[in-house]
C-alpha positions as CSV (number, residue, x, y, z in Angstrom):
1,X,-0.7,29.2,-2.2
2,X,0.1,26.1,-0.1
3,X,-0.5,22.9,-2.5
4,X,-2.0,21.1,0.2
5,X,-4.1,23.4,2.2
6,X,-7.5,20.9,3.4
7,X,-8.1,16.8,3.8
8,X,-10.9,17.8,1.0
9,X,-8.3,18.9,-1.6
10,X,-5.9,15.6,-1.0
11,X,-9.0,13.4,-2.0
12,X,-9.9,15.4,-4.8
13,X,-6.8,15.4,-6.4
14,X,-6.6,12.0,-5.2
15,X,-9.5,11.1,-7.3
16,X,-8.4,13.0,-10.3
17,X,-4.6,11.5,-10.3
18,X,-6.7,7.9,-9.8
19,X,-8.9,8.0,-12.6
20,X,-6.5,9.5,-15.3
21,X,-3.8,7.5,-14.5
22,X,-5.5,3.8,-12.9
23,X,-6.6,2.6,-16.4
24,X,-10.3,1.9,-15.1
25,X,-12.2,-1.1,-17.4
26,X,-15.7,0.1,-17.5
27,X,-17.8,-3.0,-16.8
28,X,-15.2,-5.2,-15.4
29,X,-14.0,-3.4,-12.2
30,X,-14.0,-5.6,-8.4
31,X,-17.9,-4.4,-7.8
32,X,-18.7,-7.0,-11.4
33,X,-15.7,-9.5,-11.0
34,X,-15.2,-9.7,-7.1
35,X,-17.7,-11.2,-4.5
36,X,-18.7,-8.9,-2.1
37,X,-18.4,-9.3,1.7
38,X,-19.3,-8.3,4.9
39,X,-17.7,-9.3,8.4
40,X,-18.5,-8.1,11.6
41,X,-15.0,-6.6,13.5
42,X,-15.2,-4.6,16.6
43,X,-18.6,-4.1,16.8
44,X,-18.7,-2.8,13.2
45,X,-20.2,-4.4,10.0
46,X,-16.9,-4.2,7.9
47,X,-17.6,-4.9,3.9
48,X,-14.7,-6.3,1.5
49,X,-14.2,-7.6,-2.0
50,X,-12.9,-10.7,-2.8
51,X,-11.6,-12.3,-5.9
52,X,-10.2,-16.0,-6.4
53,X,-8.9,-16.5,-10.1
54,X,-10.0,-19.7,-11.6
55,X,-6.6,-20.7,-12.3
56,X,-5.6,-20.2,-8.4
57,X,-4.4,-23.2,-6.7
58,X,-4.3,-25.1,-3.0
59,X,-2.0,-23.1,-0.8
60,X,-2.1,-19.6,-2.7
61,X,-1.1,-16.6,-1.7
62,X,-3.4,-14.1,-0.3
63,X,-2.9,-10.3,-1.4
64,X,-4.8,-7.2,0.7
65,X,-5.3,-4.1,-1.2
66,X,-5.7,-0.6,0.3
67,X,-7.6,2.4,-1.4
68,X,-6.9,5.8,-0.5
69,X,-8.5,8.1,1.2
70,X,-11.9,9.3,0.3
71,X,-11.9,6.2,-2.2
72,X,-14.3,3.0,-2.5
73,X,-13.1,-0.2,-2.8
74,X,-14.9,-1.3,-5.8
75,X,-13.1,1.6,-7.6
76,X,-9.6,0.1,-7.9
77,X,-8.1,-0.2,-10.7
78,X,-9.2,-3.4,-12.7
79,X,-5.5,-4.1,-13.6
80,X,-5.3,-5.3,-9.8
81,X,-7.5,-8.7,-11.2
82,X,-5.4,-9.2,-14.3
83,X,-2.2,-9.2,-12.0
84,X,-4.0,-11.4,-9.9
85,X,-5.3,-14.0,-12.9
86,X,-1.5,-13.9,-13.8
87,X,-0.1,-14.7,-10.4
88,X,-2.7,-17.1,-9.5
89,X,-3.1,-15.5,-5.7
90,X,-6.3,-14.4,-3.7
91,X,-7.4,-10.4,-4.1
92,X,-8.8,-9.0,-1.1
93,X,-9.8,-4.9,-1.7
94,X,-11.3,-3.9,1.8
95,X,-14.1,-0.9,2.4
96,X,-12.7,2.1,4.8
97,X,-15.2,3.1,6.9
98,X,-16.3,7.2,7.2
99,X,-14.4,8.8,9.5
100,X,-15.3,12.0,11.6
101,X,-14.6,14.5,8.3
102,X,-17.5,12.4,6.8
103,X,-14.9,10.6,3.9
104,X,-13.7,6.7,3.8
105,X,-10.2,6.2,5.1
106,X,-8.1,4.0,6.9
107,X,-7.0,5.5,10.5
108,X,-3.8,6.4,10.5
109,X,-3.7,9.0,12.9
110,X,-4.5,12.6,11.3
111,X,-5.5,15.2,12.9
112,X,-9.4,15.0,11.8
113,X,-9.4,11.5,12.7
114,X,-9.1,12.0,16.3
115,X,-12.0,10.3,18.4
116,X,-11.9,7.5,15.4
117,X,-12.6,4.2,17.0
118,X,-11.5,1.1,14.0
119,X,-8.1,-0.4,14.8
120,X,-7.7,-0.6,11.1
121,X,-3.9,-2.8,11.4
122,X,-6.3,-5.2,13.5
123,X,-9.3,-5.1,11.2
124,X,-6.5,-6.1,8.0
125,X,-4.5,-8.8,10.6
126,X,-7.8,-10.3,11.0
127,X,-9.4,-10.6,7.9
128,X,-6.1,-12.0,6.0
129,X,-6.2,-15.2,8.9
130,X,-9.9,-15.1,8.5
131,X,-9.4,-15.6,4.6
132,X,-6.5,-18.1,5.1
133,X,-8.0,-20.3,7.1
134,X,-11.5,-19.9,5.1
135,X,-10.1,-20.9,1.3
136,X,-7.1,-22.9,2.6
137,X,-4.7,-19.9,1.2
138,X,-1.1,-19.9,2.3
139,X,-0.9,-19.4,6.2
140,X,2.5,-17.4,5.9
141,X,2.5,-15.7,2.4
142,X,-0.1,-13.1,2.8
143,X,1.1,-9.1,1.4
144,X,-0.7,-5.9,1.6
145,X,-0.2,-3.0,-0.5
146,X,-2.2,0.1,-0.8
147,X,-2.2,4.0,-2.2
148,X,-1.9,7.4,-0.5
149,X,-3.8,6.5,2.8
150,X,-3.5,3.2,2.1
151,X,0.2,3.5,1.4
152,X,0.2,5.3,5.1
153,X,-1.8,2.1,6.3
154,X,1.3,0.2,4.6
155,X,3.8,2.0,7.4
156,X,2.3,1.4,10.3
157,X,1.2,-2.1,9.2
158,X,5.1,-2.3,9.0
159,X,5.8,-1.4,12.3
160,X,3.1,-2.6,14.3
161,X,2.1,-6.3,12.5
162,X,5.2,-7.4,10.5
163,X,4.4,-10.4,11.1
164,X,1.0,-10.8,9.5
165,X,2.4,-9.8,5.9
166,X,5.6,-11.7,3.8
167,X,5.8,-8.3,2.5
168,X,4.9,-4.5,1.7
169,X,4.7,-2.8,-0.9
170,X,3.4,1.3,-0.5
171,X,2.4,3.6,-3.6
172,X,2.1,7.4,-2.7
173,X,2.5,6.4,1.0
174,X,3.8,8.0,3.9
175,X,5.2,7.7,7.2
176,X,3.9,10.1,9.6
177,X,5.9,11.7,12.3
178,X,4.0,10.2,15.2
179,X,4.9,7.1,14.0
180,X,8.3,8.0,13.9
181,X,8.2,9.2,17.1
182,X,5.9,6.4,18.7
183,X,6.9,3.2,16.9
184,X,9.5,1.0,15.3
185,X,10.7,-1.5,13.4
186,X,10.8,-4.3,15.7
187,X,11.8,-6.9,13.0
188,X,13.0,-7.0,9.6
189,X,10.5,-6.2,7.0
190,X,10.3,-7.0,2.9
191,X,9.4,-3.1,2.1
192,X,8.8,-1.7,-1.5
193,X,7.7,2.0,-1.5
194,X,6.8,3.7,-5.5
195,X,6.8,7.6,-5.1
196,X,6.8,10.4,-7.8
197,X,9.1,13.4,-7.2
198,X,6.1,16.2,-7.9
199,X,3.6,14.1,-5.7
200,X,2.0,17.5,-4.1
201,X,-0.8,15.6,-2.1
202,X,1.6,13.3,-0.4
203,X,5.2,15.8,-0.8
204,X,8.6,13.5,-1.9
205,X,10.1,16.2,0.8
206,X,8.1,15.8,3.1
207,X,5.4,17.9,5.3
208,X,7.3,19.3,9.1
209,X,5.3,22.1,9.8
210,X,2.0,20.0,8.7
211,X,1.2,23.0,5.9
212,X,-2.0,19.9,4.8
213,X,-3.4,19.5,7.9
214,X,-2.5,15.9,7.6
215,X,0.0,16.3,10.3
216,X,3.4,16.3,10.1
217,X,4.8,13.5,7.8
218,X,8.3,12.7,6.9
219,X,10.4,12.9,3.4
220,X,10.1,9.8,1.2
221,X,13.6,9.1,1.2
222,X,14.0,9.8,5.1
223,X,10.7,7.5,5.6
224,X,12.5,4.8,3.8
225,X,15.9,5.4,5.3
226,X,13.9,4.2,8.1
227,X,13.1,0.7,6.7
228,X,16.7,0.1,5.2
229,X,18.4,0.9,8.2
230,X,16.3,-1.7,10.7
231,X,16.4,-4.2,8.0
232,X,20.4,-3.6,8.0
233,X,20.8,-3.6,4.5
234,X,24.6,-3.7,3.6
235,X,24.1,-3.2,-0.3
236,X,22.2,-0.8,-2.6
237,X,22.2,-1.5,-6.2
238,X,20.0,1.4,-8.8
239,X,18.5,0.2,-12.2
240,X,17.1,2.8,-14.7
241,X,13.7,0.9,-15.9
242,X,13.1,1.6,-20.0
243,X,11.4,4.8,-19.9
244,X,7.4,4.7,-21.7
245,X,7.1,7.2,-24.4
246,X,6.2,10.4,-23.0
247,X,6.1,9.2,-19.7
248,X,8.3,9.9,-16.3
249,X,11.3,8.5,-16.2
250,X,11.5,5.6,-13.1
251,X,14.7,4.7,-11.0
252,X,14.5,1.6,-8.8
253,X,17.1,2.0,-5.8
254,X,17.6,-1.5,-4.1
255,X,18.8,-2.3,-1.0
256,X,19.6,-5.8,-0.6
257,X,20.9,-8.2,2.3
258,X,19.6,-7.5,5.1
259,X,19.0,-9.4,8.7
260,X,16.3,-12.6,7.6
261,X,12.9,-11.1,7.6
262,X,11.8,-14.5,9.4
263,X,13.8,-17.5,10.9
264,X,15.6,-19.2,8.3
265,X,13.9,-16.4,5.6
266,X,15.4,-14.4,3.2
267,X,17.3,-11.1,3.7
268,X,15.2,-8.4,4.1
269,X,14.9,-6.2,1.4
270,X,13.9,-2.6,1.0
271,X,12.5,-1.5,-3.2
272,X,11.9,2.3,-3.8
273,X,10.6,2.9,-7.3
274,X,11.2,6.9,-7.8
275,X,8.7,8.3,-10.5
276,X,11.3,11.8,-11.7
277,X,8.3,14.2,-12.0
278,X,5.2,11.7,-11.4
279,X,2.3,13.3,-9.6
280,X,-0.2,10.9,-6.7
281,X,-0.8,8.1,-8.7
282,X,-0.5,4.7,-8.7
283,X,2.4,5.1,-11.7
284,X,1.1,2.5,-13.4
285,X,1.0,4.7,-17.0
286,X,5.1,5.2,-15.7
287,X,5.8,1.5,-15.2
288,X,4.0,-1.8,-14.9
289,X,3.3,-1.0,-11.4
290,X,1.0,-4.2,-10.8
291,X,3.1,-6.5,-12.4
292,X,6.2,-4.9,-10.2
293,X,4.8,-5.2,-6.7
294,X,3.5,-9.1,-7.7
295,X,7.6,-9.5,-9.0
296,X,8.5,-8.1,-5.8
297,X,5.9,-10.2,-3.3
298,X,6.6,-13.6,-5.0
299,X,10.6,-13.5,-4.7
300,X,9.1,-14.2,-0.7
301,X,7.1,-17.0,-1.6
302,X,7.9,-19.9,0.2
């Protein structure tokens, strides 16, 4: 039996992995906390939430969060506002809209979303400068991460708008092979990818004969091969994080100076967390996966 056979089975094992391993606080998810938006983009009524810690500051950061596919934004995981209390930066958790196979998403290119008409990299552009300019956030440290389709969202964000975001950071994400094919890197990018090993709704090895129906997507390792190569990163340096108590073991592989991600910027770096056995989640019962992508966006903070 193929482990990926329909787009219905990736979002319902999407949705399991999500609600037993996301920690969700009954009562005190984004719909309670968060203000919700709506914002008219391409002829469409486009609905986000937004969260601005008390403790935030002039200048802040802005961070864009990305739900997978099938998913609602006022279902992310609640640990998403305790990361952001802690870092004192803006939360923005945007709605997909419902694509042709009748499910939220981001549009990435799969098969079933042919005939889709959101520019989703435009729609996430524009709303981060909207929100700068709006709550006088940071005009150049603005990071996006996102899960499964919103991890895919994450790649082509990469390629297509590096310079909208500081930084990436992809959980469960994927680079598809028409964007391999199609697209580039066309400048250095700060790039952190967290992947488990037995993911089988987005496969560590990859999908070439596009057995999902997802179309064909690369290997993890290939897809971030990708990154680390245009960012030229001379260096790799691999830490074993303390493994939890019955949980996967993590290995962080880092690949370190790289060509400035901007003029006078930082070398470019490239983080992938690998998960040894972790299924499509966002790892955060694994490691402090919050905590880790805020560590990683704020070593880009001007």
């Amino acid at each position: 039996m193929t482990v990926r056979t329909t787009f219905l089975h990736r979002a319902l094992v999407a949705l399991c992995a999500f609600v037993l391993s996301c920690g969700l606080l009954s009562g005190q998810g984004l719909s309670r906390r968060c203000e919700h938006r709506t914002v008219r983009f391409q002829k469409m009524d486009r609905e986000y939430y937004l969260y601005i810690p008390a403790s935030m500051k002039p200048g802040a950061a802005l961070v864009i969060a990305l739900h997978g596919h099938g998913g609602q934004a006022e279902d992310m995981p609640a640990a998403l506002l305790t990361t952001a209390d802690k870092g004192g930066f803006a939360l923005c958790v945007p709605q997909g809209i419902i694509g042709p196979e009748g499910h939220p998403g981001w549009n990435v290119g799969y098969p079933f979303q042919k005939g889709m008409k959101s520019d989703d990299v435009a729609f996430i552009c524009f709303l981060a400068k909207k929100l700068q300019k709006e709550f006088g956030l940071s005009r150049s440290d603005a990071f996006l991460t996102g899960m499964s389709n919103g991890g895919e969202m994450c790649y082509l964000t990469a390629m297509r708008a590096p310079e909208t975001f500081k930084a990436i950071a992809s959980i469960a994400g994927l680079t598809m092979e028409w964007m391999a094919r199609d697209l580039s890197y066309r400048k250095p990018v700060h790039f952190m990818e967290v992947h488990g090993t037995e993911d089988h709704v987005s496969e560590w090895l990859g999908d070439p004969e596009d057995k999902g129906g997802w179309g064909a997507y690369l290997p993890v390792p290939v897809a971030v091969g990708r990154i680390v190569a245009a960012n030229g990163c001379l260096y790799e340096q691999v830490e074993e994080l303390p493994q939890k108590e019955g949980r996967h073991p993590v290995t962080l592989y880092r690949f370190t100076d790289g060509k400035p991600a901007a003029n006078g910027g930082a070398p470019a770096e490239v983080w992938l967390y690998k998960v040894q056995g972790g299924g499509h989640s966002w790892a955060n019962g694994d490691m402090d996966t919050f905590g880790l992508i805020w560590e990683f966006f704020s070593r880009f903070i001007d």
